[in-house]
C-alpha positions as MATLAB code, in Angstrom:
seq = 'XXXXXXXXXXXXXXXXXXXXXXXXXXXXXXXXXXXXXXXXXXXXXXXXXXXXXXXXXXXXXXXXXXXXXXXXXXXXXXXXXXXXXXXXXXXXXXXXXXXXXXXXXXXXXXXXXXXXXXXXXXXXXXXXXXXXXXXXXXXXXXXXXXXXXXXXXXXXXXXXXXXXXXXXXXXXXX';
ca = [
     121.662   95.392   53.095;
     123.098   96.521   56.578;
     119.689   98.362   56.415;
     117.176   95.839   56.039;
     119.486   93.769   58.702;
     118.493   96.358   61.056;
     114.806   96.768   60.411;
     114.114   93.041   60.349;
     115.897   92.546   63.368;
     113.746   95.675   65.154;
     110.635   94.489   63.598;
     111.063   91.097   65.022;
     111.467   92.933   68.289;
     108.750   94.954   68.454;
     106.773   92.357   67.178;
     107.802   89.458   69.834;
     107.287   92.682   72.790;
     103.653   93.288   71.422;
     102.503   89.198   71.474;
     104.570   89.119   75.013;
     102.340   92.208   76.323;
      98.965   90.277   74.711;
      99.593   87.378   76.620;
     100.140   89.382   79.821;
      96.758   91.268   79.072;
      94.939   87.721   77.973;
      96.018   85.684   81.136;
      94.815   89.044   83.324;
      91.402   89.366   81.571;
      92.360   92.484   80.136;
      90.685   92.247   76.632;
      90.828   95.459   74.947;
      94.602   95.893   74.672;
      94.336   92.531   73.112;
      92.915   93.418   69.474;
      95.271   96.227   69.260;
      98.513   94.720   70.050;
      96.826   91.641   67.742;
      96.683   93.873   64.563;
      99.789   95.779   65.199;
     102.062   92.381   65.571;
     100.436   90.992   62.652;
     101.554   94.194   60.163;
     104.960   93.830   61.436;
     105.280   89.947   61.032;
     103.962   89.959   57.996;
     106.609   92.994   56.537;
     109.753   91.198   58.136;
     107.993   88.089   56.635;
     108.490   90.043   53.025;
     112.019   91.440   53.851;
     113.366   87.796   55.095;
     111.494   85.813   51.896;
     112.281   87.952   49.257;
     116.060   87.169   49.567;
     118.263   84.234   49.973;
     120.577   85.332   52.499;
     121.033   83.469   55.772;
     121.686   87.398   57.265;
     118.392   87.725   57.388;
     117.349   84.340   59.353;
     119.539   85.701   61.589;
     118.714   88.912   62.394;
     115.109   87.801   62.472;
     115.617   85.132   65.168;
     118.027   87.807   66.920;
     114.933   90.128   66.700;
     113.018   87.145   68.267;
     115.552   87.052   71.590;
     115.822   90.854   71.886;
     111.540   91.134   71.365;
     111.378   88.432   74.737;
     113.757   90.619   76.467;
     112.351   93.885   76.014;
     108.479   92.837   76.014;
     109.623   91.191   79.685;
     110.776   94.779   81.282;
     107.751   96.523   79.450;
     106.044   93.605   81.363;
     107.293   94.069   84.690;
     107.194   97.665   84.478;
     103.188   97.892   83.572;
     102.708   95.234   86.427;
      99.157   94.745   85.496;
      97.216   92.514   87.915;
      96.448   91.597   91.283;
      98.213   89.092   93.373;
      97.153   86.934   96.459;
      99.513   87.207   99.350;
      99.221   84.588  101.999;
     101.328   84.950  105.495;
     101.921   82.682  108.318;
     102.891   84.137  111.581;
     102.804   83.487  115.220;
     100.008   85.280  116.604;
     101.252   88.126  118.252;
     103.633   89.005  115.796;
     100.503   88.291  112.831;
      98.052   90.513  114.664;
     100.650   93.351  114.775;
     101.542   93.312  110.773;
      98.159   93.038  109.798;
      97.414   96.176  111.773;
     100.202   97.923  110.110;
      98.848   96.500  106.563;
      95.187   97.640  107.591;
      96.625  101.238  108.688;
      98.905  101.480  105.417;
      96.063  101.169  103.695;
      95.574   96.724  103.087;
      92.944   95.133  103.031;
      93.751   91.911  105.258;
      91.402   89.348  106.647;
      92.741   86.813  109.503;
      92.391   83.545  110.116;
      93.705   80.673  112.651;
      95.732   78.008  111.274;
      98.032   75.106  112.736;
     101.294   74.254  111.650;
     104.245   72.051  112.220;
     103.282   70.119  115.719;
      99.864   71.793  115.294;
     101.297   75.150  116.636;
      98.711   78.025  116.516;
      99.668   80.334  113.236;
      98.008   83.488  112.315;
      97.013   83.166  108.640;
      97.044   86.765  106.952;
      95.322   87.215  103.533;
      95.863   90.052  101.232;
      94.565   90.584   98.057;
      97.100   93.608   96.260;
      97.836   95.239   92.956;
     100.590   93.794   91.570;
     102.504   96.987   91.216;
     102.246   97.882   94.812;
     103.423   94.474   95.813;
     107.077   95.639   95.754;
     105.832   98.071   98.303;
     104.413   95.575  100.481;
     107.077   93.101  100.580;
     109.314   96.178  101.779;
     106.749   96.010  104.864;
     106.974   92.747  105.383;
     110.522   92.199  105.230;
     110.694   94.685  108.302;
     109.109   92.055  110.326;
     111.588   89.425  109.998;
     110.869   86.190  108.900;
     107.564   85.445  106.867;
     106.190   82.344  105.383;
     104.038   83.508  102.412;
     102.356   82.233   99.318;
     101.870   84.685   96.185;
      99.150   83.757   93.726;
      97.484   85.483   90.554;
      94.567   86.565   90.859;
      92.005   87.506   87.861;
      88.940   88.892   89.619;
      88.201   90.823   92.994;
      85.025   92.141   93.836;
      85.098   94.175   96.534;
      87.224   96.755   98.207;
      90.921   95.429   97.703;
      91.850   98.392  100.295;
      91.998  102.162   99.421;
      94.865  101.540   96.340;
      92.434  101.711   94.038;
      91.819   99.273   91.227;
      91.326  100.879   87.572;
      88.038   98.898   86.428;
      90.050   97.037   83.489;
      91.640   95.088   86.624;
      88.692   93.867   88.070;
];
């Protein structure tokens, strides 16, 4: 019995991870991935689906929803650790201070494009825009947060065309 527990409860998990990753590839355009991870979670739900209806024990209900909690958990750090994507970073800065980061960006590789702005009062702000893989975005917030204070806005993005500077972009991304 302890057995079954155990592979309902995994099977649940792996099966909760693989619809978690299809949702990260659907809402990034990212369509192949899709029919895999589609076939391979329904052969798993519909084994634990045997093993949980084929007895009468409330074990089983258990383990399945457990399965079900662990499955968010795990498909989450798979998630973040893939980091498919591209995100839209958006700074304000006071002009002096924006024209010097977004040369650093442009020499560590960025792609940034400027523009004025006003904010509070209508004080001049240098708007910075930069489109990034989301993976490198760690690496770019490290950057940033060696220039003090930034106001930024991050958005998902789910097409670039054009260069998005020289980290390149594996096609699926695009």
């Amino acid at each position: 019995m302890y057995t079954q527990l155990a592979i309902v409860f995994c099977l649940n998990c792996l099966s909760t991870s693989l619809s978690t990753l299809k949702t990260m590839f659907l809402s990034n355009r990212i369509i192949a991935p899709v029919y895999i991870t589609t076939f391979l979670d329904a052969l798993i739900v519909a084994y634990a689906f045997r093993l949980v209806a084929t007895t009468s024990s409330f074990y089983y209900i258990i383990a399945f929803a457990l399965g079900r909690i662990a499955g968010v958990f795990l498909g989450n750090l798979i998630e973040e650790k893939i980091a498919v994507g591209l995100l839209e970073v958006t700074l304000y800065k006071h002009p002096a201070d924006g024209i010097t980061l977004a040369d650093e960006l442009r020499f560590k590789g960025y792609s940034v494009t400027t523009e004025m702005g006003y904010g509070l009062e209508g004080k001049t702000r240098l708007v910075l825009n930069i489109i990034v893989p989301r993976k490198n975005f760690p690496e770019l917030q490290n950057t940033l947060e060696e220039h003090g204070n930034v106001n930024m806005a991050v958005k998902t993005v789910t097409k670039v065309t054009g260069k998005v500077g020289y980290k390149q972009i594996p096609e699926t991304q695009q």
